[in-house]
mmCIF file of the N, C-alpha and C atoms, coordinates in Angstrom:
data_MODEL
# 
_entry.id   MODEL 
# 
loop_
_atom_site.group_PDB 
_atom_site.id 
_atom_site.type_symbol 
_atom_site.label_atom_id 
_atom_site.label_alt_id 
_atom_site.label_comp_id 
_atom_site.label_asym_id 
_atom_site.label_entity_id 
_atom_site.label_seq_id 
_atom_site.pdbx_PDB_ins_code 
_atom_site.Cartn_x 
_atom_site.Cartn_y 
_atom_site.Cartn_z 
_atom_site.occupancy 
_atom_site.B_iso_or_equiv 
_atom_site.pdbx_formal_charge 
_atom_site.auth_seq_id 
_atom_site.auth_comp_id 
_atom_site.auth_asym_id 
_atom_site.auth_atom_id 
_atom_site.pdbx_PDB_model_num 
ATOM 1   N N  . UNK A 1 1  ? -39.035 123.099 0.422   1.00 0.00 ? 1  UNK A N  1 
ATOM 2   C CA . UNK A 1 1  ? -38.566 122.076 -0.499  1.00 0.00 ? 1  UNK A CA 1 
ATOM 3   C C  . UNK A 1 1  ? -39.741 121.242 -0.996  1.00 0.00 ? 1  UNK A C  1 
ATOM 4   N N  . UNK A 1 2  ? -39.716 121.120 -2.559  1.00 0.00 ? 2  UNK A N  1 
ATOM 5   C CA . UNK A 1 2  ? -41.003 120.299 -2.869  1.00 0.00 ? 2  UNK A CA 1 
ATOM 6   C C  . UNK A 1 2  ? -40.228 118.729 -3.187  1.00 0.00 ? 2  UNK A C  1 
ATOM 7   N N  . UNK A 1 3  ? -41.338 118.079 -2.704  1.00 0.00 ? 3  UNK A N  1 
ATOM 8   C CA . UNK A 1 3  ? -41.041 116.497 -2.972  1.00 0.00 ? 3  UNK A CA 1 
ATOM 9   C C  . UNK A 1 3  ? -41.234 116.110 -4.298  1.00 0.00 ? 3  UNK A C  1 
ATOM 10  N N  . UNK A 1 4  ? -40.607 114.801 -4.616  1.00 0.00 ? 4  UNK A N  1 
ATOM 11  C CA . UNK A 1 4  ? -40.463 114.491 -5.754  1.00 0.00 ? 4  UNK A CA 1 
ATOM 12  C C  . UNK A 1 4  ? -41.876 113.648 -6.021  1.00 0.00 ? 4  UNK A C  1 
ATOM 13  N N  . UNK A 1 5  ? -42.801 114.208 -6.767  1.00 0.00 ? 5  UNK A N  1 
ATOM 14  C CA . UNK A 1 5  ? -43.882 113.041 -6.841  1.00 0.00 ? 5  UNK A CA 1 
ATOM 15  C C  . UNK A 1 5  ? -43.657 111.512 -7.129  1.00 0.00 ? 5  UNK A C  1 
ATOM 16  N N  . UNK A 1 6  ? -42.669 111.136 -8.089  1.00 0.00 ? 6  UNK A N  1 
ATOM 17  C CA . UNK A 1 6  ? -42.311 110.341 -9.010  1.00 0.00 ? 6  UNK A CA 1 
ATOM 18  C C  . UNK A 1 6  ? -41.428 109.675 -8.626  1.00 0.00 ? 6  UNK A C  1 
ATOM 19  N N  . UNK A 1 7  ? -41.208 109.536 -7.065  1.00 0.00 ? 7  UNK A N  1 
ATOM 20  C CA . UNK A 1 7  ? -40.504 108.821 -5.963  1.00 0.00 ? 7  UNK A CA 1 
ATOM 21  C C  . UNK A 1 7  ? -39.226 108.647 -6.398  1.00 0.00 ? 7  UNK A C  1 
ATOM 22  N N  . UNK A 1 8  ? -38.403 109.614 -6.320  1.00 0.00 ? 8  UNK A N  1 
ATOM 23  C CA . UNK A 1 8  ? -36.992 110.239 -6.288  1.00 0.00 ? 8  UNK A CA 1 
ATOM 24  C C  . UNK A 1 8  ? -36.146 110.160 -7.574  1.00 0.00 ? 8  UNK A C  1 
ATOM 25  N N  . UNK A 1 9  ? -36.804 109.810 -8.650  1.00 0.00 ? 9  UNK A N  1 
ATOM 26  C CA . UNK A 1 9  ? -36.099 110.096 -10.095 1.00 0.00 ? 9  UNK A CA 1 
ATOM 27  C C  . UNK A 1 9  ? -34.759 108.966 -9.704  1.00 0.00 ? 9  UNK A C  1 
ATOM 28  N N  . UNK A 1 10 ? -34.714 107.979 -8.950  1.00 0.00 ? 10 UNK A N  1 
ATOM 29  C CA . UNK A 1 10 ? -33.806 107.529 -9.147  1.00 0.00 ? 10 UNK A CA 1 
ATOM 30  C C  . UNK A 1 10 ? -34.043 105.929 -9.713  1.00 0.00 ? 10 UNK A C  1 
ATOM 31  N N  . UNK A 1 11 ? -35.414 105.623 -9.642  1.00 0.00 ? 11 UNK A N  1 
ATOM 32  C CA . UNK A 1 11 ? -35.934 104.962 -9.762  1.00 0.00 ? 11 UNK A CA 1 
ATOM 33  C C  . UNK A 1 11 ? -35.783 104.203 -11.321 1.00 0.00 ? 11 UNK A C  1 
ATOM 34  N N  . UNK A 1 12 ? -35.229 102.797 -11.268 1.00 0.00 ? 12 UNK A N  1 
ATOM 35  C CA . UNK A 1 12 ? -35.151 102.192 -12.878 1.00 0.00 ? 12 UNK A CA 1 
ATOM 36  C C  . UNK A 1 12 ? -36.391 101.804 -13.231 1.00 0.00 ? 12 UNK A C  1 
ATOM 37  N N  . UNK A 1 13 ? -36.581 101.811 -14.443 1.00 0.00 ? 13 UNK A N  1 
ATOM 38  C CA . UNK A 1 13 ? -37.929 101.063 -15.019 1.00 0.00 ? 13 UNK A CA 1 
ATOM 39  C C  . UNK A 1 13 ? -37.211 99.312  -15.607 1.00 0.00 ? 13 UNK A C  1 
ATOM 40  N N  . UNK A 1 14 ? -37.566 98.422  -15.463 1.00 0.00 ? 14 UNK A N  1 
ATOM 41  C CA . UNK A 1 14 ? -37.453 97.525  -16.377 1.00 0.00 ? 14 UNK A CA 1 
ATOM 42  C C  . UNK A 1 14 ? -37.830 97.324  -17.657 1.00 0.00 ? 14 UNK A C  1 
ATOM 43  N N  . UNK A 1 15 ? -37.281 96.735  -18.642 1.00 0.00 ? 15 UNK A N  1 
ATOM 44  C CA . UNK A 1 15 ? -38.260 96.944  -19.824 1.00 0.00 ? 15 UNK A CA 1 
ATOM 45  C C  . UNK A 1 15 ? -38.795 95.772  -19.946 1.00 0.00 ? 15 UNK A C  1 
ATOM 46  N N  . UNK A 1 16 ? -39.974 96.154  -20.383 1.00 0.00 ? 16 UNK A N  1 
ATOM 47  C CA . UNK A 1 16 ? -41.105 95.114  -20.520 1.00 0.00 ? 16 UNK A CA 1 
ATOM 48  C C  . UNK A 1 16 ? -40.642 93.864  -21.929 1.00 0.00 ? 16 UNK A C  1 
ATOM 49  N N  . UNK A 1 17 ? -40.677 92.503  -21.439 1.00 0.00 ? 17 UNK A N  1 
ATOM 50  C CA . UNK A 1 17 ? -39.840 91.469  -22.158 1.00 0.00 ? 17 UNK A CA 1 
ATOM 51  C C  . UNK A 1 17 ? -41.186 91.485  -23.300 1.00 0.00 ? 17 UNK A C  1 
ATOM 52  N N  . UNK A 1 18 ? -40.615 90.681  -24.003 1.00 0.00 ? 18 UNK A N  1 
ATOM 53  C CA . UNK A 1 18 ? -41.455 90.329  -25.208 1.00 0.00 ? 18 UNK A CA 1 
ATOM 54  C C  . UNK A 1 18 ? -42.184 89.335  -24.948 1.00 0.00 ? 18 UNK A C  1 
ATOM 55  N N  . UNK A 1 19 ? -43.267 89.149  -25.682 1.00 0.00 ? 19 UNK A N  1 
ATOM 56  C CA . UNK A 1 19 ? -44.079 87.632  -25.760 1.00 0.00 ? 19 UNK A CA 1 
ATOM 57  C C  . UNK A 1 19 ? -44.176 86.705  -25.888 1.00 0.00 ? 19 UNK A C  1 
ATOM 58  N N  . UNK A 1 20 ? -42.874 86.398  -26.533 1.00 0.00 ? 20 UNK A N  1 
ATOM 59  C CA . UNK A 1 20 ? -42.343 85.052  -26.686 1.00 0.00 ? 20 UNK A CA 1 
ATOM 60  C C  . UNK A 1 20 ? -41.670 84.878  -25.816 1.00 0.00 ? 20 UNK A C  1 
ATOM 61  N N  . UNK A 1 21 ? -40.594 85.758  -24.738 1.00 0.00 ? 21 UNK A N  1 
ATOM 62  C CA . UNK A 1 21 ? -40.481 85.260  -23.505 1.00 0.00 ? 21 UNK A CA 1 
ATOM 63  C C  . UNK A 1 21 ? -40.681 84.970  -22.410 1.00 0.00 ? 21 UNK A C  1 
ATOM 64  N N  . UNK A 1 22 ? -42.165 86.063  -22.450 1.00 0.00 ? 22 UNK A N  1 
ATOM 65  C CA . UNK A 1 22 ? -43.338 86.058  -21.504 1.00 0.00 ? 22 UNK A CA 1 
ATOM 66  C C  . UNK A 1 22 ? -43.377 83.883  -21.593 1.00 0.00 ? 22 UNK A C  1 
ATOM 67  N N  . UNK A 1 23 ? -44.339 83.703  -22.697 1.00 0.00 ? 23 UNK A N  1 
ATOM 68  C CA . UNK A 1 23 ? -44.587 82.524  -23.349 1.00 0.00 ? 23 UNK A CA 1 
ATOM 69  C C  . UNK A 1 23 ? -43.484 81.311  -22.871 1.00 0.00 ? 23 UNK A C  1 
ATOM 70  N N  . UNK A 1 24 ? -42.415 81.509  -23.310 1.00 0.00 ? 24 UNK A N  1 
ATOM 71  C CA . UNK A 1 24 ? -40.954 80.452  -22.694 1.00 0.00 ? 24 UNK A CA 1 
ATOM 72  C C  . UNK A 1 24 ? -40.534 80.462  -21.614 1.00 0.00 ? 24 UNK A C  1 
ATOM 73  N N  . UNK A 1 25 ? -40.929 81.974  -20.522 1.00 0.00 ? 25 UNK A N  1 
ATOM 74  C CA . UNK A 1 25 ? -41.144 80.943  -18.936 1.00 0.00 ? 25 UNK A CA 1 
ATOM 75  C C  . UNK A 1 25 ? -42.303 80.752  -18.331 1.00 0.00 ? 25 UNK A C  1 
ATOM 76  N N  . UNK A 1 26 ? -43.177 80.835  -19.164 1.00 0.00 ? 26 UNK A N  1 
ATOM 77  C CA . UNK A 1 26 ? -44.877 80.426  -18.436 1.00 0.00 ? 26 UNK A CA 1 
ATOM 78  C C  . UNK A 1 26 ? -44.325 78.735  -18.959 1.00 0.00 ? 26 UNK A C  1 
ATOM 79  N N  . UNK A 1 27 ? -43.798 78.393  -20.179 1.00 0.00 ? 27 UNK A N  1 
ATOM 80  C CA . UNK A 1 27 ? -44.317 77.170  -20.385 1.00 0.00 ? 27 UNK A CA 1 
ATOM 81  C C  . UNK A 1 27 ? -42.861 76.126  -19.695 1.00 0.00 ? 27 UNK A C  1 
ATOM 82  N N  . UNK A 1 28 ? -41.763 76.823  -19.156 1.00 0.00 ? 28 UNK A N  1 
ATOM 83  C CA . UNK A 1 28 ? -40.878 76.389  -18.030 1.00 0.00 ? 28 UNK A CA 1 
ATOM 84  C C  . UNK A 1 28 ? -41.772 76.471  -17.018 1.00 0.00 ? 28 UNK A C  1 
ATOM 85  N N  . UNK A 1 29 ? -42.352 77.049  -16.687 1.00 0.00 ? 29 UNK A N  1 
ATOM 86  C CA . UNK A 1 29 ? -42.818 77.335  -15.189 1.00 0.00 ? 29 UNK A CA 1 
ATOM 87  C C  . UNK A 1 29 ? -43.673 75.891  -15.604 1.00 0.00 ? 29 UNK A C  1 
ATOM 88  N N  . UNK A 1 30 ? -44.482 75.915  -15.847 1.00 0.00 ? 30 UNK A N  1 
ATOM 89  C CA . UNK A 1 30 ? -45.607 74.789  -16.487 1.00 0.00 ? 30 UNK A CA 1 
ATOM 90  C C  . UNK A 1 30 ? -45.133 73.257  -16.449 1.00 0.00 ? 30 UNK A C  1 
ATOM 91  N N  . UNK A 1 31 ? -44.085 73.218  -16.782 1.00 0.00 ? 31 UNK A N  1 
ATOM 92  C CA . UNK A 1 31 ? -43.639 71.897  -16.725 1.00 0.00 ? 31 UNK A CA 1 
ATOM 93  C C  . UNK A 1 31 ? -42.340 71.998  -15.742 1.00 0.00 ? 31 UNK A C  1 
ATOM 94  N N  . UNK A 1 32 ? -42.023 72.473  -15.133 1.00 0.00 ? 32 UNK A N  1 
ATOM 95  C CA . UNK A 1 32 ? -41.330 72.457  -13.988 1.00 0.00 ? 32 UNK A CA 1 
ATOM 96  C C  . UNK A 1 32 ? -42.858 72.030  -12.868 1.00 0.00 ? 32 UNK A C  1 
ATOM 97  N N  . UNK A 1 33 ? -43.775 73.109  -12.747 1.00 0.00 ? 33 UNK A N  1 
ATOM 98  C CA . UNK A 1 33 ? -44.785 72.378  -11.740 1.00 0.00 ? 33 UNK A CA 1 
ATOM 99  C C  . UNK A 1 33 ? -45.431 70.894  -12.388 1.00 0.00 ? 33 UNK A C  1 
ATOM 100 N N  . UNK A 1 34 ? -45.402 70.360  -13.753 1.00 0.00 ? 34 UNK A N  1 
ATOM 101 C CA . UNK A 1 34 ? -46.052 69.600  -13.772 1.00 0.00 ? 34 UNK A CA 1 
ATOM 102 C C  . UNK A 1 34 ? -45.294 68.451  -13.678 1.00 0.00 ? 34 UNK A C  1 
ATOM 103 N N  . UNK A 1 35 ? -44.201 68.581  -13.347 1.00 0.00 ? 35 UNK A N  1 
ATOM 104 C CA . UNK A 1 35 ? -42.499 67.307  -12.960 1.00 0.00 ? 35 UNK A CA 1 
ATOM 105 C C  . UNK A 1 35 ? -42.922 67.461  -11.350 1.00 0.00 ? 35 UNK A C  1 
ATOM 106 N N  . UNK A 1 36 ? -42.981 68.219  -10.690 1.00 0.00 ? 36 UNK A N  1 
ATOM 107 C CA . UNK A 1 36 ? -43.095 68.260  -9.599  1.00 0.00 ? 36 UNK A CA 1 
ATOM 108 C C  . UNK A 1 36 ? -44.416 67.938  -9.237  1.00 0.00 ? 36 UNK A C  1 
ATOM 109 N N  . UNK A 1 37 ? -45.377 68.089  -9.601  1.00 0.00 ? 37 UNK A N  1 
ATOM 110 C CA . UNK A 1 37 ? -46.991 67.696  -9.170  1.00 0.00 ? 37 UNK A CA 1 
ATOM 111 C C  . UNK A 1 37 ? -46.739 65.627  -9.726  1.00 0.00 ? 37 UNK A C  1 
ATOM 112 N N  . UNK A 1 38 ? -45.776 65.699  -10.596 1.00 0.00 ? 38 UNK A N  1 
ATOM 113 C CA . UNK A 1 38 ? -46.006 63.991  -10.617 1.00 0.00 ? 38 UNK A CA 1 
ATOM 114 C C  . UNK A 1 38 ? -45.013 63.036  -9.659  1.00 0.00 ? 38 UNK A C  1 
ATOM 115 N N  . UNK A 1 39 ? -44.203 63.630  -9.590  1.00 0.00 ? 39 UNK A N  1 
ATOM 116 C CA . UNK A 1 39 ? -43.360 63.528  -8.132  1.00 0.00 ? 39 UNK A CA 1 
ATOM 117 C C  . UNK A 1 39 ? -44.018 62.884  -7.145  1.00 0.00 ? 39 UNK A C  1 
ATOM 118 N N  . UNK A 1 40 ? -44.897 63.966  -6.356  1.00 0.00 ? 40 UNK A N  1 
ATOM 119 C CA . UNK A 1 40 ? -45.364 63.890  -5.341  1.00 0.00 ? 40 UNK A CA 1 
ATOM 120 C C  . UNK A 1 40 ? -47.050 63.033  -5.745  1.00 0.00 ? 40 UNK A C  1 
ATOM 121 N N  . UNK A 1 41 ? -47.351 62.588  -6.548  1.00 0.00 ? 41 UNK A N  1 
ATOM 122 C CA . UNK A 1 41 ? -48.352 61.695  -7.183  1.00 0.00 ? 41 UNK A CA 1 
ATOM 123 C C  . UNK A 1 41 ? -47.929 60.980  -6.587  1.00 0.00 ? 41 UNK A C  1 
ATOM 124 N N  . UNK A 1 42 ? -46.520 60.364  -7.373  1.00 0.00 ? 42 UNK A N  1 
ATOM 125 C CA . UNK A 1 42 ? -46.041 59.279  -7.240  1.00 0.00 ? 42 UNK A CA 1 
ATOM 126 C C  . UNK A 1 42 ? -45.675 58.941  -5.984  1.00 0.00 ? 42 UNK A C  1 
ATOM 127 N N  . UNK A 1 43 ? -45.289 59.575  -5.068  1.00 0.00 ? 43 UNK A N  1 
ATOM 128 C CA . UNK A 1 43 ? -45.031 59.276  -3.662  1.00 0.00 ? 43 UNK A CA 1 
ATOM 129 C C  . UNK A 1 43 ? -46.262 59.233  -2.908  1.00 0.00 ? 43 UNK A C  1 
ATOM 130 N N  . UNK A 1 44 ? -47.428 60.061  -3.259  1.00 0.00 ? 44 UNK A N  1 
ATOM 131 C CA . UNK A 1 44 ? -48.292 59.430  -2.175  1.00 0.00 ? 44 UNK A CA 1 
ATOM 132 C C  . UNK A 1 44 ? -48.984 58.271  -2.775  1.00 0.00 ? 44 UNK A C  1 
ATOM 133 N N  . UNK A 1 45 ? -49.004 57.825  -3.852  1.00 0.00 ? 45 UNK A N  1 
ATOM 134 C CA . UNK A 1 45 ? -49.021 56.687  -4.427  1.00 0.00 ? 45 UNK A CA 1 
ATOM 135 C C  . UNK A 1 45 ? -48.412 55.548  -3.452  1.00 0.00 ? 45 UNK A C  1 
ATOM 136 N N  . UNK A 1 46 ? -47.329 55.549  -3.735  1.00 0.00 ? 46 UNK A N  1 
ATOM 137 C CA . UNK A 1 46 ? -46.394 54.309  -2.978  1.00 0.00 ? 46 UNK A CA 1 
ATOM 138 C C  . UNK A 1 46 ? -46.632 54.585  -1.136  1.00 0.00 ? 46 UNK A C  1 
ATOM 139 N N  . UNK A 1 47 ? -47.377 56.001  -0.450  1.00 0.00 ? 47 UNK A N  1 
ATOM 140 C CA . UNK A 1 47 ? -47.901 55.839  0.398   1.00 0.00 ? 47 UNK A CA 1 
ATOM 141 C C  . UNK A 1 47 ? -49.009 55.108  0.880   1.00 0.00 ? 47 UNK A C  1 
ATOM 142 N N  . UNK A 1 48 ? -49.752 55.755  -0.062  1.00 0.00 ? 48 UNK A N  1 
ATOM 143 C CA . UNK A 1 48 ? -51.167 54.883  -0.279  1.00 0.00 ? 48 UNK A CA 1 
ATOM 144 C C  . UNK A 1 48 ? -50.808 53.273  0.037   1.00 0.00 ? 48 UNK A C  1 
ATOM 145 N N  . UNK A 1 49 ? -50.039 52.701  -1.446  1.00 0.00 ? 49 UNK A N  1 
ATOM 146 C CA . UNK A 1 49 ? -49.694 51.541  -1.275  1.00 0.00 ? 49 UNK A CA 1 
ATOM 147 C C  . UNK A 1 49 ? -49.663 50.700  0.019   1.00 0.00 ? 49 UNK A C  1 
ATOM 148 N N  . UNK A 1 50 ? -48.234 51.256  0.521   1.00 0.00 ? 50 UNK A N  1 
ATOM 149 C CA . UNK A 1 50 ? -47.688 50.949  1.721   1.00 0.00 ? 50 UNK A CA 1 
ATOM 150 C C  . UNK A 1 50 ? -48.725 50.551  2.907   1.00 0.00 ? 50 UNK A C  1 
ATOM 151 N N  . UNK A 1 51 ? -49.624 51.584  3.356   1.00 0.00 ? 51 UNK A N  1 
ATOM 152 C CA . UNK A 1 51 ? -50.825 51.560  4.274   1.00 0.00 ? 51 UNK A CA 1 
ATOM 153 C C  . UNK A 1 51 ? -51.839 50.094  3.651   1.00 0.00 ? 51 UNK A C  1 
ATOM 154 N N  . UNK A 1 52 ? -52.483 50.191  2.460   1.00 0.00 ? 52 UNK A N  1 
ATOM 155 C CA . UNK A 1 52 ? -53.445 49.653  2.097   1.00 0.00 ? 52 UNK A CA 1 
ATOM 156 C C  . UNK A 1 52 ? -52.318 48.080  2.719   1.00 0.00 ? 52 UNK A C  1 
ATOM 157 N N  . UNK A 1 53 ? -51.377 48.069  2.243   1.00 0.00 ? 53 UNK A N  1 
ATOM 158 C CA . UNK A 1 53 ? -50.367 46.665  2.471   1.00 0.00 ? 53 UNK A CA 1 
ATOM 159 C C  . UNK A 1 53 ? -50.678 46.153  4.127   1.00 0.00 ? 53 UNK A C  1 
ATOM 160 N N  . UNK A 1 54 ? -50.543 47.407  4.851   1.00 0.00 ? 54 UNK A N  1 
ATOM 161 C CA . UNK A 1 54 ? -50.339 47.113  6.408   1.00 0.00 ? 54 UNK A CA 1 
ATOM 162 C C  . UNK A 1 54 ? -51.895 47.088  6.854   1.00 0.00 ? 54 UNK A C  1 
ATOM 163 N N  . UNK A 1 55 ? -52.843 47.076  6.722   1.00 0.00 ? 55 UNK A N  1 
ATOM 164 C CA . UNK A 1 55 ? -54.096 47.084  6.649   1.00 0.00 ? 55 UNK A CA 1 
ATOM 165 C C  . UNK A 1 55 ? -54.513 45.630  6.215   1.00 0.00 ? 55 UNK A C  1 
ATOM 166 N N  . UNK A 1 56 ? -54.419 45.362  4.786   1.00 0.00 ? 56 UNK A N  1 
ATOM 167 C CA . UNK A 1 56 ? -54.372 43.666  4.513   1.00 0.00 ? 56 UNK A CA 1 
ATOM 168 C C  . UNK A 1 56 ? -53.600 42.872  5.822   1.00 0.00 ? 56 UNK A C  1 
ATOM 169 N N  . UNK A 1 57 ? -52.976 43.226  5.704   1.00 0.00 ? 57 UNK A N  1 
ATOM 170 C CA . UNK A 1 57 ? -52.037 41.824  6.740   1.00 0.00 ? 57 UNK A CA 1 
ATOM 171 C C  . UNK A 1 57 ? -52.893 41.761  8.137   1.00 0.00 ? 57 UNK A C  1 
ATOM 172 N N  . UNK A 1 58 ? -53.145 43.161  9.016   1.00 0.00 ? 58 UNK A N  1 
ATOM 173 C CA . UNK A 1 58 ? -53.415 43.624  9.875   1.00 0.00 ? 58 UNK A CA 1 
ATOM 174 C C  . UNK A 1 58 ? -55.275 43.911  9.888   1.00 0.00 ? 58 UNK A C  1 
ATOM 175 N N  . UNK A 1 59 ? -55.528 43.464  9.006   1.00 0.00 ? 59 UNK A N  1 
ATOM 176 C CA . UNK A 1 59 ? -57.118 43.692  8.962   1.00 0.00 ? 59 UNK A CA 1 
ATOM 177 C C  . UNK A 1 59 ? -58.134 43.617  10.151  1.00 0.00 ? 59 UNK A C  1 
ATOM 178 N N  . UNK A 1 60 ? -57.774 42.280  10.725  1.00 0.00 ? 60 UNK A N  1 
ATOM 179 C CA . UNK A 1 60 ? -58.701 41.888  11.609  1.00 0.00 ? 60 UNK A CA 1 
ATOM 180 C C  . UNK A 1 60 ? -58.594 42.526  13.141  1.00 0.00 ? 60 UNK A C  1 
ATOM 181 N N  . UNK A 1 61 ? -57.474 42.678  13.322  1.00 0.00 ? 61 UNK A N  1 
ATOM 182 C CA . UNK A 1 61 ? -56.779 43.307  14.261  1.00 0.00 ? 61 UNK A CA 1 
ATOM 183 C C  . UNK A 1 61 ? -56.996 44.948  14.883  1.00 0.00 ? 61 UNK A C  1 
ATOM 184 N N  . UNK A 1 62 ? -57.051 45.606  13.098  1.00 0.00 ? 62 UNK A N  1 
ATOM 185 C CA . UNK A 1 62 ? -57.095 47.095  13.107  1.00 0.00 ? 62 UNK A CA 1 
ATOM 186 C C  . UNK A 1 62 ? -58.524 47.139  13.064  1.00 0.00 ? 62 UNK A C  1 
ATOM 187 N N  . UNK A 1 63 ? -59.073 46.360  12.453  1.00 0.00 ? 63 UNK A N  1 
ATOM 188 C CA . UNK A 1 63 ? -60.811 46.254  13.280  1.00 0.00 ? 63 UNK A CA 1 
ATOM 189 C C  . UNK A 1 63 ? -61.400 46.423  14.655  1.00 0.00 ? 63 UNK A C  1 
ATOM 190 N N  . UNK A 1 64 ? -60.719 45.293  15.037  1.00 0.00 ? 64 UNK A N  1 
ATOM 191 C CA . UNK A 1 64 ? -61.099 44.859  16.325  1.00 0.00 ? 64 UNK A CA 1 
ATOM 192 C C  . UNK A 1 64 ? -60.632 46.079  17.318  1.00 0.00 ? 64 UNK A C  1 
ATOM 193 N N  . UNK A 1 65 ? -59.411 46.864  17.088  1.00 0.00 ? 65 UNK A N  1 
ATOM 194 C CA . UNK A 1 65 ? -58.747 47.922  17.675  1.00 0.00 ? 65 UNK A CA 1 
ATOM 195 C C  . UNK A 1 65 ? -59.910 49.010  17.868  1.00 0.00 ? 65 UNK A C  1 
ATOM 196 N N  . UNK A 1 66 ? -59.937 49.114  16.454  1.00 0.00 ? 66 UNK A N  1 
ATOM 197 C CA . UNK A 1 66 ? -61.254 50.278  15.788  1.00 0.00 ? 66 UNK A CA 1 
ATOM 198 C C  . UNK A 1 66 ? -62.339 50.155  16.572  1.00 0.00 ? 66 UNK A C  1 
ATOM 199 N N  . UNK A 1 67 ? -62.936 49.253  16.457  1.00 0.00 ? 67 UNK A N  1 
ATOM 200 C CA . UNK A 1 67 ? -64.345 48.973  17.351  1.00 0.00 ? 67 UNK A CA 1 
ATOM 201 C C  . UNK A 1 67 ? -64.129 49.176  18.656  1.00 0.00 ? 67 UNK A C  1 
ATOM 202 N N  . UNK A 1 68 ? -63.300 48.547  19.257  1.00 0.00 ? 68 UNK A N  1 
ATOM 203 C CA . UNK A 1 68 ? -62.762 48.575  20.962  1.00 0.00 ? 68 UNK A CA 1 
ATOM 204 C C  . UNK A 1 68 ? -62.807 50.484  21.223  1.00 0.00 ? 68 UNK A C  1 
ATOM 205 N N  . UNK A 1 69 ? -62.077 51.077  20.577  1.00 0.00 ? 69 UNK A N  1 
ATOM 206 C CA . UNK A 1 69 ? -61.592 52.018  21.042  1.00 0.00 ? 69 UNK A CA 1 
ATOM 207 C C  . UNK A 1 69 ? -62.814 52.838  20.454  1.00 0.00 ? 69 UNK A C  1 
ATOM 208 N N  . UNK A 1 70 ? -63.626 52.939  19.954  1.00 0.00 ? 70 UNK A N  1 
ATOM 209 C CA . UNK A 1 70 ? -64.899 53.639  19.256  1.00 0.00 ? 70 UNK A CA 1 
ATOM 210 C C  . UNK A 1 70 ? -65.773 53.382  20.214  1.00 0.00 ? 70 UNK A C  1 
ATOM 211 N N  . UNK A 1 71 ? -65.926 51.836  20.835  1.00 0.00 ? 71 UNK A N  1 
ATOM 212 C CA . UNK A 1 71 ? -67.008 51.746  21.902  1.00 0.00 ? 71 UNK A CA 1 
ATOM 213 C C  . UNK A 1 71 ? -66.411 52.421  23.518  1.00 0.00 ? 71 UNK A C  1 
ATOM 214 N N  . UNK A 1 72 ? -65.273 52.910  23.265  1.00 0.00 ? 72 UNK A N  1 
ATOM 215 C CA . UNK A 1 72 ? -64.938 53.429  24.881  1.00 0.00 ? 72 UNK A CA 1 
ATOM 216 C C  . UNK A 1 72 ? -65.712 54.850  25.467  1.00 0.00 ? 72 UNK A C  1 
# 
């Protein structure tokens, strides 16, 4: 029995989309990641924030911590 080179003829081809739809989900894809890349901007933003906040209040403290525990 000879094998099927062409891996069993049962095989579908897809047809290859056009360029303009190639084009209309590259530029979905594109701004779907670029909604989502500002998202997460924005949240480590208001992380950032948050810390720099607890740092002001806590300055002298998280110093003094810092140094203590650096000289051990």
């Amino acid at each position: 029995m000879a094998k099927d080179p062409g891996g069993g003829g049962a095989e579908q081809k897809r047809r290859p989309a056009s360029k303009s739809e190639d084009a209309q989900e590259d530029v979905q894809a594109s701004a779907d990641v670029t909604e989502k890349g500002e998202e997460l901007k924005e949240e480590l933003d208001a992380l950032l924030d948050e810390i720099d906040e607890v740092l002001e209040e806590n300055a002298e403290e998280f110093v003094k911590q810092y140094v203590q525990k650096g000289g051990q």
